[in-house]
Structure formats: C-alpha cells, structure tokens
N, C-alpha and C positions, 0 to 999 in steps of 0.2 A: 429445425434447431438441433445443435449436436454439442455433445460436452465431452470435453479430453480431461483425462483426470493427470496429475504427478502427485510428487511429495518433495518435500523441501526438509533440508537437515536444519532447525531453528536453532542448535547447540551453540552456535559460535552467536549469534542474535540473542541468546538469552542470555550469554555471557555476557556481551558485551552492556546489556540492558541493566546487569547486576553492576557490574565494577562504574558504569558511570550513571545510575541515574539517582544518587543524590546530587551530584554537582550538576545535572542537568534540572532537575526542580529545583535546587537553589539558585540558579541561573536564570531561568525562564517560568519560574512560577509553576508548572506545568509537569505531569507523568512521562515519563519516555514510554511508551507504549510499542505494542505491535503495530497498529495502523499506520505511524508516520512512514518508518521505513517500507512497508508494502506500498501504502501509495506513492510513492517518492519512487521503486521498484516500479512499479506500472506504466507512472510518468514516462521513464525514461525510454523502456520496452515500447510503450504506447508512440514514441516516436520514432523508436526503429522499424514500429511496424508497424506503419501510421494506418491502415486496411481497419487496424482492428478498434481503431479512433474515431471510425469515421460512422455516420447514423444514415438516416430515411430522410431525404427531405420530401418535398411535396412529387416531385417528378423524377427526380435525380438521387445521389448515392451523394453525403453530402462530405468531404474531406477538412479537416481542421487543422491548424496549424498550433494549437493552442488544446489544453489538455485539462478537461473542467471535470471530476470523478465527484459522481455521487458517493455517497457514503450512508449505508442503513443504518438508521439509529431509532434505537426503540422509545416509546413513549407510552402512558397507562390506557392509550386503545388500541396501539398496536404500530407497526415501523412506518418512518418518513425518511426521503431520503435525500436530504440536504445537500447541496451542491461545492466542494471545493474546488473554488475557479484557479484556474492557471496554476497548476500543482507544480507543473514544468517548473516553476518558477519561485516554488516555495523550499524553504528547510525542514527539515524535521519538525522545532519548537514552532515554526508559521503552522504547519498543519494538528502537530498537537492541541493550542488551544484554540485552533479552529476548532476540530471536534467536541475539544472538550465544551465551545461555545454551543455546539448544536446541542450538546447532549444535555446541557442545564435546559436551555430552553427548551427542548424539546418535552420535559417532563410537567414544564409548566403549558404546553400548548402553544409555541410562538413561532415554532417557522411557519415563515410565512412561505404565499404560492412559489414568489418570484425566486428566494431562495432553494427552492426543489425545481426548480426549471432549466434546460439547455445543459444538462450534462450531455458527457460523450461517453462516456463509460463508469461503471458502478462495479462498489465492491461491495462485498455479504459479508458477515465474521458469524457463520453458523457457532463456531467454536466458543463464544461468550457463551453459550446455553448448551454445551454439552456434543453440539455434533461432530459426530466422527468422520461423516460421509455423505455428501447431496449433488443435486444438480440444481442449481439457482438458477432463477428465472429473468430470461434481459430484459430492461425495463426502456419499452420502445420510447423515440423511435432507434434507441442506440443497435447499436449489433453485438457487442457480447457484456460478459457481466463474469466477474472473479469472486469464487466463493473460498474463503478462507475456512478453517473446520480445527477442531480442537488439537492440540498437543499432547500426544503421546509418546511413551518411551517404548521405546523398537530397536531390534538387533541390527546395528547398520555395521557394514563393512568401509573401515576409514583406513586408506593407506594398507590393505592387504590383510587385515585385522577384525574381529568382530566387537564392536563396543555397543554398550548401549547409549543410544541416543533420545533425543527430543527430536521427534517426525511430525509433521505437520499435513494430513493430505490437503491438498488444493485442486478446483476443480473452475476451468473456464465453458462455459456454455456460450454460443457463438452462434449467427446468423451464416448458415452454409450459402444461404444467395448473396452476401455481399465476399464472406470471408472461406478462402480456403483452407482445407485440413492442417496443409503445412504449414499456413501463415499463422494458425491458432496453436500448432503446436510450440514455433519456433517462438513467440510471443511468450508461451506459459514457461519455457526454458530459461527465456533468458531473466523472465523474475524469478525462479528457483533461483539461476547461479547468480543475482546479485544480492539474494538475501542469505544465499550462504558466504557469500563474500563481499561484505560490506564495503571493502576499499573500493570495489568497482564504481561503487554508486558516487564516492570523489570524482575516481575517474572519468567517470560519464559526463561529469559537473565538475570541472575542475575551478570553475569560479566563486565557488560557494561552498558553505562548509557546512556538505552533508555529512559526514563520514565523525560521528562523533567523538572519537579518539584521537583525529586531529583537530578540533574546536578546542577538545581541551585542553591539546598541548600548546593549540597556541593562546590561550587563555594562560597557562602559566608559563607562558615564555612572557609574554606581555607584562605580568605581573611583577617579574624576574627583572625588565627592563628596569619599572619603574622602581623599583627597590635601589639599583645602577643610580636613578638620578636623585 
C-alpha cells in the first residue's frame, strides 16, 4: 500500500457554500456541506481513471462501470461505512441527504449489513475531529480510499501574489498491485482542480445541475418566467 498526499485551495468552495447555502436548505431541506462536492469530485475522477474504481474479485481485478463510495460515518461505538450507490449519477442535494440519512441512523444503530456492502471506493473526512494529516486505510476488497483532513489557513500564492487562504491537505492511499503511482496521482489531481473549480464539475456533467450557482440561476430565471405569465 502507498499514499500520495496534495492540498487543495477550499477558498473559492467555502465561498461558494457561504453565498448559497440558505437557498440551498430552503430548497432541498438539507446542509450544503463538504462531502457532496468531494464525492461528486471523485465520481467523476473515479471515471476518468476508472483503475482506481476498480476492487479484488475472487480471481480477477474487478472493473466497474458505475461508481458506489462509501462514506465513514461515526456512530456511539465507533465508524460504519454506508454505501452511496451510483454517485455518477447523483447531485449534490441527492448525496447530501443521503448522508445526512446515514448519519441519523447511524447514531440510532440502523445501517444495515447490506447497506455497507459492494462499494468501489471510500472516503475519510479525518478533519470533522481535528486531523491535520493521515494515511487512511482501504477498506478491501476496494484498492484505494480518499482521506479528507481539516481546513487550515496558509499562505498560498494566487495569481503571483501571497494571500492567506483555506488549505485543505488530502491524502489517497492505493493498492500498488492493482494501481500505478501515476494513475493515483493523476486521479488525486484532478479532484483538487475540480474542487477548486467548481464549474468543471457542470462541465464534466453537463446534464445535471451540479455546479450550484447555476441551479440557482436557473431557479430564478424560472421564477422570473413565471411572474411573465
């Protein structure tokens, strides 16, 4: 096992998380959180480099067309890790109260087996409880696992210039016998640069409205119309 670390700039993601997430819980009932855009990030990455999708089968290396991420959620004896199926294929608000579904239950004891079974890949958020820095462990028979770690403000250089920002370090740990070094690095890049640049994640998905600042435009364009009739 081997783990490649980055850091990702969350300034433009926390901004964006400030200016719309009351229209977004009054909309969808639900927190705009960190998670949705990471995993929705991963989805996509997870398809561009489908190696790092892919698990252990019984004889074979197994490849997936479809993208099922665990997700660690704590409970009072300790983390389970609930399965969000077909993430490819989710929005933001689908995976928010998804979580937020595991994380009620979970405190009461209810996920169940079948629900923690057949993911392809798992995320960590050490940084709910303070971590700065880890290497998170894959949760076989997958081959790697994404550890998210706290938000700190650090001198970053933006356009030539030193500002302080919000840094986030992130760290992939990866099976070297299914996945090579380039394939886990090039994987951990490309969800840095879609969580520093949110439009990508439209882009990737041009049929669905990830990108929540155009949701809400078209949310009051719509409004707009009907005010017209």
């Amino acid at each position: 096992m081997l783990t490649t670390f980055n850091e990702i700039d969350m300034t433009p993601l926390i901004k964006m998380r400030e200016q719309h997430k009351e229209a977004f819980a009054k909309k969808h009932g639900v927190k705009l959180g960190f998670m949705s855009p990471f995993a929705k990030a991963c989805a996509i990455a997870l398809q561009d480099v489908s190696i790092v999708n892919a698990s252990w089968g019984t004889d074979t290396i197994e490849y997936h067309d479809f993208v099922d991420i665990s997700i660690a959620v704590s409970t009072p004896t300790g983390l389970v890790v609930p399965v969000l199926r077909d993430v490819q294929a989710m929005n933001f608000a689908q995976i928010e109260k998804k979580i937020e579904d595991f994380g009620s239950r979970a405190q009461q004891n209810k996920i169940t087996i079948p629900e923690m079974t057949g993911g392809t890949f798992t995320i960590s958020n050490g940084g709910t409880f303070g971590s700065w820095m880890g290497t998170p462990i894959i949760n076989p028979p997958q081959s790697a696992i994404l550890g998210m770690h706290a938000t700190k403000k650090k001198p970053w250089v933006v356009d030539g210039k030193v500002e302080v920002r919000d840094i986030m370090a992130v760290a992939l740990t990866y099976d070297h016998r299914i996945i090579d070094g380039r394939d886990a690095v090039t994987f951990l890049v490309k969800v840095k640069n879609l969580i520093e640049d949110l439009s990508l994640i439209h882009i990737s998905e041009p049929t669905r409205l990830l990108s929540i600042s155009y949701a809400v435009f078209c949310l009051k364009k719509k409004k707009k119309k009907k005010n017209r009739e």
